[in-house]
Structures are given as structure tokens and as C-alpha cells.
N, C-alpha and C positions, 0 to 999 in steps of 0.2 A: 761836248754839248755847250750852246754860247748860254743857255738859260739854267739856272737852277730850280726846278718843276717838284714842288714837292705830292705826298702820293695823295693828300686830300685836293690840290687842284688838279690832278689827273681826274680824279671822281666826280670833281664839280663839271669838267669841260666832257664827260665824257654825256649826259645827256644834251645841250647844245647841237653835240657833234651828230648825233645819230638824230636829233630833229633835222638839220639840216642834210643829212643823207636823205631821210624819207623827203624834205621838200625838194630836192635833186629830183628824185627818181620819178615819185608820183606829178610835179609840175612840169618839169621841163623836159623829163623823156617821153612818161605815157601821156602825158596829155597832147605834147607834140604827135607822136606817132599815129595819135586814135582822129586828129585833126590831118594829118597827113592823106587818113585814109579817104577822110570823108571830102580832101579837096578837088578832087576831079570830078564829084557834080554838085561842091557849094565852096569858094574858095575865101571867105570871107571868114569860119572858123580859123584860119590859118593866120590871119592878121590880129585878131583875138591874145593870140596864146604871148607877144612878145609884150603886148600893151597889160595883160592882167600881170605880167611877172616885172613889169617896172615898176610898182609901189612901192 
């Protein structure tokens, strides 16, 4: 291992870690997917999803 991780910064990284899992999943898959659906009769939700996730 090149880092020495002790087991309180495992703890500390370990809520970060799973905030940024749920904003993975819930912004960038299901909200793609649920825009996916609706683009073949409004296609302007689809240009939406890449502009709200550059902040």
C-alpha cells in the first residue's frame, strides 16, 4: 500500500464515499434514464441532465 490510512480516516471517508455513490446513481443514472424515456416526444429534458450536473 503507497498510503498509510489509518482506521479513523477510513470512518471519516467512509460517509463522503456513499454521499457520492447515492449522487452517482440517483443524478446521473436514474435521472438520465427517466429523461431517456421521455425523449422521443420532448427531447429538451435530455439537454437538461448534462447542464444541472456541471455545477
Amino acid at each position: 500500500m503507497q498510503f498509510e490510512v489509518t482506521e479513523e480516516e477510513r470512518k471519516k471517508a467512509k460517509i463522503p464515499h456513499d454521499l457520492f455513490l447515492v449522487n452517482l446513481i440517483n443524478n446521473h443514472i436514474l435521472i438520465f434514464v427517466a429523461t431517456l424515456g421521455m425523449a422521443s416526444s420532448w427531447a429538451w429534458p435530455m439537454l437538461a441532465v448534462p447542464l444541472a450536473n456541471c455545477r
